[in-house]
C-alpha positions in Angstrom: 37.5 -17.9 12.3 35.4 -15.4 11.4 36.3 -11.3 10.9 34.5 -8.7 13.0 32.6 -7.5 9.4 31.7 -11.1 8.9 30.1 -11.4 11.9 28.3 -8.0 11.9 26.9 -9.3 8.2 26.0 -12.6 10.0 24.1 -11.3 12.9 22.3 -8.4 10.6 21.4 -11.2 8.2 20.1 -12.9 10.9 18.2 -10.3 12.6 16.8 -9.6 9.2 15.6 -13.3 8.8 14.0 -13.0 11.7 12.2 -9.7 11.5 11.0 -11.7 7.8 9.7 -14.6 10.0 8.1 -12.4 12.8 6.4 -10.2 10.0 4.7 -13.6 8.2 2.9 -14.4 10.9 1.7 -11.3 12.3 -1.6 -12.2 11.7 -1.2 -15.3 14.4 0.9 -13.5 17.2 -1.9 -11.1 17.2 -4.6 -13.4 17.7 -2.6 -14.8 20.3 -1.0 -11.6 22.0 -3.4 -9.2 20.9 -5.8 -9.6 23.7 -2.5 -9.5 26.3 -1.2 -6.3 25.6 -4.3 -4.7 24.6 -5.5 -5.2 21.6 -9.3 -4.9 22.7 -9.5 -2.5 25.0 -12.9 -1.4 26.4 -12.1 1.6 28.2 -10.3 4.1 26.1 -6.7 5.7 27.9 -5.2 8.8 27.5 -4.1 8.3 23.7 -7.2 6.7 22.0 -10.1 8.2 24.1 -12.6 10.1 21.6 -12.8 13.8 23.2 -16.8 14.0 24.6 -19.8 14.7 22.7 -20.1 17.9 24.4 -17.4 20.3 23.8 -17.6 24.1 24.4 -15.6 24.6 20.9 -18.8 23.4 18.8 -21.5 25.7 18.9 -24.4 25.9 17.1 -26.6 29.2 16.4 -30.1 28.7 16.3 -30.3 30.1 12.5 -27.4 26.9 12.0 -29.8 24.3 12.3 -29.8 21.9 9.8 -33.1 20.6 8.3 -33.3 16.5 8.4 -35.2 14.2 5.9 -36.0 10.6 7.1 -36.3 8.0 4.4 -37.5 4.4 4.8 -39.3 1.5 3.0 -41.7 -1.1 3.8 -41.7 -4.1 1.4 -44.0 -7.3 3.3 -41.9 -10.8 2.8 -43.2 -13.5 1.9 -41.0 -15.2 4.6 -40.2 -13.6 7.6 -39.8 -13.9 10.9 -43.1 -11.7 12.1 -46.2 -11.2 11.0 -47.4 -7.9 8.8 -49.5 -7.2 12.4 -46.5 -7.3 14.1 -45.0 -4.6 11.5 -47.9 -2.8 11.6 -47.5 -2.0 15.4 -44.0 -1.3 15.2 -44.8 1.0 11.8 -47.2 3.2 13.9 -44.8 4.1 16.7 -42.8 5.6 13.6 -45.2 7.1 11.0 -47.3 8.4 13.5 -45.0 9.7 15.8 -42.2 11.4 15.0 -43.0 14.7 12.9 -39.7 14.5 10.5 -40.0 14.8 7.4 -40.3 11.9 5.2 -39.9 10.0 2.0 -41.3 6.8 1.9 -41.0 3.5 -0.7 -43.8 0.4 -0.7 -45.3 -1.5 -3.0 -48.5 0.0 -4.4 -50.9 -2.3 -2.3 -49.4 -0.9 1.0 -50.1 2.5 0.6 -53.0 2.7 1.7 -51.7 1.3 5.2 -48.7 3.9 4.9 -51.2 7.2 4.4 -53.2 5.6 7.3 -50.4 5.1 9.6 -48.9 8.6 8.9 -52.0 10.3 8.8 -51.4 14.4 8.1 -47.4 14.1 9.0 -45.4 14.8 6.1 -44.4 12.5 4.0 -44.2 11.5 -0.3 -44.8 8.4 -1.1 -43.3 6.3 -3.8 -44.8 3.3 -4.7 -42.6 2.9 -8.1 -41.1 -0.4 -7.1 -43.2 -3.9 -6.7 -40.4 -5.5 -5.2 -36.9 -4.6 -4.2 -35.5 -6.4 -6.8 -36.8 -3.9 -9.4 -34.5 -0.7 -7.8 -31.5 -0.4 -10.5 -28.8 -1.6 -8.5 -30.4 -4.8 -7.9 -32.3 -5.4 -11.2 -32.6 -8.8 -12.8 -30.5 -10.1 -9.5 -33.2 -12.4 -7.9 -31.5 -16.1 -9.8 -28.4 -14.9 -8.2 -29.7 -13.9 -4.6 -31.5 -16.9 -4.7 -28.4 -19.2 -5.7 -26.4 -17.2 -3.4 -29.0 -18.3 -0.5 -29.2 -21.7 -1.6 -25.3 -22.5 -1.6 -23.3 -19.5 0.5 -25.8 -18.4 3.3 -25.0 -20.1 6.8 -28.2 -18.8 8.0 -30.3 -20.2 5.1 -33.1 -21.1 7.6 -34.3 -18.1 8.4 -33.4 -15.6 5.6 -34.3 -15.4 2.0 -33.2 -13.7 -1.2 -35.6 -11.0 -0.9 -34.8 -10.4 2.6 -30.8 -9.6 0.8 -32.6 -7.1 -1.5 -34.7 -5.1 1.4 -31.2 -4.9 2.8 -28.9 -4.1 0.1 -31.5 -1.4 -1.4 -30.8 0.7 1.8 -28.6 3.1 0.3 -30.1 3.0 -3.0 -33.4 4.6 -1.5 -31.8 6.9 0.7 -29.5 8.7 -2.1 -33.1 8.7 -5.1 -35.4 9.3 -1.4 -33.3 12.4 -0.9 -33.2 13.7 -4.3 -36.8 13.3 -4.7 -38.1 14.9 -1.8 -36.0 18.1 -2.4 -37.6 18.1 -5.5 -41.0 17.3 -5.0 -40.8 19.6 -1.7 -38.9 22.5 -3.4 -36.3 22.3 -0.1 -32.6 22.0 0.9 -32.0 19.0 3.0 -29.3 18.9 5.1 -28.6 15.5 6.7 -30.8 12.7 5.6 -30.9 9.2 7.1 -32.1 5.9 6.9 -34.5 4.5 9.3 -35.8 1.2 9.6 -39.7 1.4 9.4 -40.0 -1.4 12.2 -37.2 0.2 14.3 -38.9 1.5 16.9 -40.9 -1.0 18.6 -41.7 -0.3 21.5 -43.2 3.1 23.5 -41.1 6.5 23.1 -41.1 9.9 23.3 -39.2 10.8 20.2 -41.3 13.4 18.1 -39.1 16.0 16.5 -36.5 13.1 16.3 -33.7 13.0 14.8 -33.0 16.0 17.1 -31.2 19.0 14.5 -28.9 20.2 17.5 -27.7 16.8 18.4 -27.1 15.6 14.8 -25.3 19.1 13.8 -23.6 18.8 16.9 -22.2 15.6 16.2 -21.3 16.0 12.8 -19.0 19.0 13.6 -17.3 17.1 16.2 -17.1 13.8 14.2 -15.3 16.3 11.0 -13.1 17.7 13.7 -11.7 14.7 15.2 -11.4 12.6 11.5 -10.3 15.7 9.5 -13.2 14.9 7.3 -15.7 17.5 5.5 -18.5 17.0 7.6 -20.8 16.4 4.4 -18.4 13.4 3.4 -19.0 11.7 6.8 -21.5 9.0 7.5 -23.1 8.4 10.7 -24.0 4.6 11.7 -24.3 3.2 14.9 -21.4 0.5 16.4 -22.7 -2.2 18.2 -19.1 -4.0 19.5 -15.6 -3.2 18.7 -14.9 -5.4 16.2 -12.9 -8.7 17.2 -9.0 -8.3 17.4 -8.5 -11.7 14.5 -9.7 -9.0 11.7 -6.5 -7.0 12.0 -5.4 -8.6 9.1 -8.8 -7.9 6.8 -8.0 -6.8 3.4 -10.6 -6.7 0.4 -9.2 -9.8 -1.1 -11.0 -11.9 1.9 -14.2 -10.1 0.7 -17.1 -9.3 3.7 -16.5 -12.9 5.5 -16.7 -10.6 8.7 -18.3 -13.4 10.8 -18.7 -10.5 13.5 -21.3 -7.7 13.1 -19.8 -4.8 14.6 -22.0 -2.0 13.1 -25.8 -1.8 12.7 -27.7 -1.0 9.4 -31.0 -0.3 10.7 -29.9 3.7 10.6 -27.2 5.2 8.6 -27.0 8.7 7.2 -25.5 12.4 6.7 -25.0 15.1 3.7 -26.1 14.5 0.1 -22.5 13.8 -1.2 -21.4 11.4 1.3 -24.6 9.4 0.6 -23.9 9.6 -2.9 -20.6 8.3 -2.2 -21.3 5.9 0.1 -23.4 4.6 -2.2 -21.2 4.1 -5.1 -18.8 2.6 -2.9 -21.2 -0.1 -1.4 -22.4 -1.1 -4.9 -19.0 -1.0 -6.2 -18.0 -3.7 -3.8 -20.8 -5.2 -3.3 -20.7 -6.3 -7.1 -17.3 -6.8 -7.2 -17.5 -9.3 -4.6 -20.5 -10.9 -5.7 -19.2 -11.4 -9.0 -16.2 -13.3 -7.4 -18.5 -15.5 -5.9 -19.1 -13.9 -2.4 -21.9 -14.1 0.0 -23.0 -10.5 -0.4 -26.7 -10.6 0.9 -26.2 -9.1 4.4 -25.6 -5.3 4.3 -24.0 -5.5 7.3 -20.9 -7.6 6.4 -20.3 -4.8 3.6 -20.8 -1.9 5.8 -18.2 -3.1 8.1 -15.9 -3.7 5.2 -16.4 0.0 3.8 -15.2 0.8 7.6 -12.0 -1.0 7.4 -11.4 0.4 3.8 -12.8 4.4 4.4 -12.0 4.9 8.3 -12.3 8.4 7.8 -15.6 8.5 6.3 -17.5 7.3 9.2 -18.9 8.1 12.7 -20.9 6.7 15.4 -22.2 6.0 18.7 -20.5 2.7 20.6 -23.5 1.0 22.7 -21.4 -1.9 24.6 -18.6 0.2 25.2 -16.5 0.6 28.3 -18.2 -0.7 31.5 -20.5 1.4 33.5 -18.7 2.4 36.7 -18.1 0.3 40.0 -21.1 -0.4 41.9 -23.7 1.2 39.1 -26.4 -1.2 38.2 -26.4 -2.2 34.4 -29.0 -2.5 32.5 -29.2 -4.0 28.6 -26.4 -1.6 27.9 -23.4 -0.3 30.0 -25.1 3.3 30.2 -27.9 2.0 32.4 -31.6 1.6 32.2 -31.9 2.5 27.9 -34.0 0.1 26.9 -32.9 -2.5 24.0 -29.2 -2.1 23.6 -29.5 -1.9 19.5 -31.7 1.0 19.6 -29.8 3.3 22.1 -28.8 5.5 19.0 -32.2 6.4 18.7 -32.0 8.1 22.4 -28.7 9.5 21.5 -29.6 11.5 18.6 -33.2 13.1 20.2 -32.7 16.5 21.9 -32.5 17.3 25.5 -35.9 17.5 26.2 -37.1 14.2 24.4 -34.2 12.4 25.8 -35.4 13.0 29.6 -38.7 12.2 29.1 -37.3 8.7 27.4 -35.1 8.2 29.9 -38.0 9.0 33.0 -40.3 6.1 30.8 -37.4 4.0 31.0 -37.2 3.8 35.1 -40.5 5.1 36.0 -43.4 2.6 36.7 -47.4 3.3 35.6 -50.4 2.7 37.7 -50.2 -0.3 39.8 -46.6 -1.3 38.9 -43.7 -1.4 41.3 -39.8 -0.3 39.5 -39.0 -4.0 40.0 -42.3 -4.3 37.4 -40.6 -2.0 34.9 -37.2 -3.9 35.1 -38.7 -6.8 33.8 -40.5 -5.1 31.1 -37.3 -4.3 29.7 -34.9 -7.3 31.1 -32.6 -5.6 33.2 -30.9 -6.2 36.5 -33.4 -5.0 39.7 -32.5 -1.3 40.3 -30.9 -0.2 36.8 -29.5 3.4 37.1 -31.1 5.8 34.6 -30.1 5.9 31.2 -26.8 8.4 30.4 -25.2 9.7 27.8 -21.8 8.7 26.2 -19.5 10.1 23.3 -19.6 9.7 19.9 -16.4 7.6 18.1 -15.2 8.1 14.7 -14.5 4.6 12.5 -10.2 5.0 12.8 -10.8 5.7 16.5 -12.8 2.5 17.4 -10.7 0.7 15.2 -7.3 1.7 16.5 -9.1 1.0 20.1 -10.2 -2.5 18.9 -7.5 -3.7 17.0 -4.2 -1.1 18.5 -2.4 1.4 18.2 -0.3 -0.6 14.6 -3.0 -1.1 13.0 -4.2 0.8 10.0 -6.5 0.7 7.3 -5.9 -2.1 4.3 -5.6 -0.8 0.8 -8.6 0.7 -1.2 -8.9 -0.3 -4.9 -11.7 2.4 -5.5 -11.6 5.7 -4.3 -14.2 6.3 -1.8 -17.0 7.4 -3.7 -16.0 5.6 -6.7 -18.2 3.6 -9.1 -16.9 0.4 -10.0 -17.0 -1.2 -13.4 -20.6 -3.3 -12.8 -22.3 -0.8 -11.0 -21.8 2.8 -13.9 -25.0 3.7 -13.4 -25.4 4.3 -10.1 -26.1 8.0 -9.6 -23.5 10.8 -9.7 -22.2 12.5 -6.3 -24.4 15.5 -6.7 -27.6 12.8 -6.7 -28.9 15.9 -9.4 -28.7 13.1 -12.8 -30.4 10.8 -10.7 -33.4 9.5 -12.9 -37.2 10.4 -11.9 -38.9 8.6 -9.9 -43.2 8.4 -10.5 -44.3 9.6 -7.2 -47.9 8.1 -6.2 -48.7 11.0 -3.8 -46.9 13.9 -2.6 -47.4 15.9 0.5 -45.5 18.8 1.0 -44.2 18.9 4.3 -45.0 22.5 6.6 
């Protein structure tokens, strides 16, 4: 009935039609045969696993060492979750501590509990802004936080509009912290990093922390693997592969990312990819609030800037892979580490301050037994002690999370690019940034 060139047409039409139909719903056969053929896989193979941490090809000369500036805020809500006595505990095992260098932003009425807390380690302090709300990118934005809380936030209860501006201001501070204290210091920084002034909150041996060899280390590796300059590269800490269902995220569904893969209580590297990291978070995050998106929890953007500039960003996985058969676990799969969200902090301390962490973490004071110390930290009796894993660049835990077809959606900015709300940002080289009145400057030794 047919000829033989007929049919040929007829079956390629067909198989055509049905690629078509097979390629409109990829989005639901990989929710549904993602997880089967694996999709999420938490144990890297042969093709995906991240090369360790450790590699004889990166070494680092003593006169390499980079110099690290930590920069942080402290801005007191008027509704939070814990009392300023509670912050005022957790800001002591930080600014009296560990010896970094540091640039600090509070209100004027706190600094008086910041100099007391830090005592004679170095730090500036800038006590420029009352309130969050008055750093540039966020100016004049409090109707719109607050109608944002009001009518988009699903967790309304416990957050507020100001809570959205400590957040958002992150990188703001960290790009002007690190400009000013290379000015008011007369130095070169390095690598400079966010820290969360109640991050560390409990006991810890971290004093010359972030530790230089580690982070260089790290970076070198992280540009090696990504094929990104290694001052273009941002560090920040992964909590959980993301979940297989966002292998269809583009920007168009804004930062709906119900999962919080990535942490934003410590982010960081070179001047220029802080300056571009930057630009790019404000770029979005106006361009999405402008469309009517929920835009007051960093997180949600960070992890959007991941899916759109894979390259550009590095970190440590804490629930990765399990720990092996017949090793106790502890809050994380590398044993007896404490609070699973703050292993980066271990990660990143040098040799020396790491063993002594990990010793506190297993060995029990006066009059305590080891099952004593494992319920200190709520862990399994018998956790093993805490060990080290490997860093993983953003395409690599993506491509482990969502496969091996997966890639990145499409950018509409350039990484690094200011968008068309947000021009006034500060340039790459963070040099035009505009001065900032300093309240008190020490110059660090």
């Amino acid at each position: 009935m047919f000829s033989p060139r007929a049919r040929t047409y007829a079956v390629v039409a067909a198989a055509a039609l049905l690629f078509l139909v097979l390629f409109s719903q990829l989005e639901t056969i990989r929710t549904y045969v993602g997880p089967l053929h694996g999709g999420v896989v938490l144990a890297p193979d042969r093709d995906t696993a991240p090369l360790r941490v450790e590699d004889d090809n990166v070494e680092i000369d003593a006169s390499e060492l980079p110099r690290i500036l930590l920069v942080s805020a402290f801005f007191p809500l008027k509704k939070s979750k814990h009392t300023l006595a509670d912050y005022e505990g957790w800001l002591s095992r930080f600014l009296g501590q560990v010896s970094s260098d540091l640039y600090m932003f509070c209100p004027p009425d706190i600094a008086p509990l910041i100099r007391k807390l830090r005592g004679d380690l170095p730090m500036v302090l800038n006590t420029t802004f009352e309130s969050p709300f008055d750093v540039p990118p966020l100016y004049g934005l409090e109707d719109t936080y607050q109608s944002m809380h009001d009518k988009l936030d699903p967790e309304r209860s416990y957050h507020s509009a100001e809570l959205y501006a400590v957040w958002n201001a992150k990188p703001y501070f960290l790009g002007e912290g690190l400009a000013r204290a290379e000015e008011a210091n007369n130095v070169h920084y390095d690598y400079a990093f966010w820290n969360d002034a109640g991050s560390m909150r409990a006991e810890h041996t971290y004093v010359h922390w972030p530790g230089p060899n580690r982070v260089e280390r790290f970076f070198r590796t992280a540009s090696a693997q990504s094929g990104t300059p290694k001052d273009d590269i941002i560090f920040i800490p992964f909590n959980w592969p993301p979940d297989h269902t966002l292998w269809m995220w583009n920007e168009d569904d804004g930062p709906t990312m119900a999962e919080i893969f990535s942490e934003g209580s410590f982010f960081g590297g070179a001047a220029p990819a802080i300056a571009h990291y930057a630009r790019s978070f404000f770029a979005y995050h106006d361009t999405w609030m402008h469309a009517g998106r929920f835009v007051g929890k960093d997180q949600t953007l960070i992890n959007a800037l991941i899916f759109l500039y894979p390259t550009h960003f590095f970190g440590v996985l804490v629930n990765d892979y399990p720990a092996a058969s017949g090793i106790p676990p502890s809050r994380t799969s590398f044993g007896a580490c404490g609070d699973s969200w703050w292993y980066y902090q271990w990660w990143l301390a040098e040799d020396n301050e790491r063993e002594r962490m990990a010793d506190l973490w297993v060995t029990p004071t006066d009059g305590e037994s080891p099952r004593d110390i494992d319920l200190v930290y709520s862990r399994p009796a018998g956790s093993a002690r805490c060990r080290d894993t490997h860093l993983y660049t953003a395409r690599q835990l993506l491509g482990k999370a969502l496969g091996r077809w997966w890639w990145p959606p499409r950018a509409s900015l350039e990484w690094g690019a200011a968008g068309p709300n947000n021009s006034t940002l500060p340039s790459p080289s963070l040099s035009s940034l505009s001065s900032s009145l300093l309240d008190d400057t020490s110059v660090p030794s």
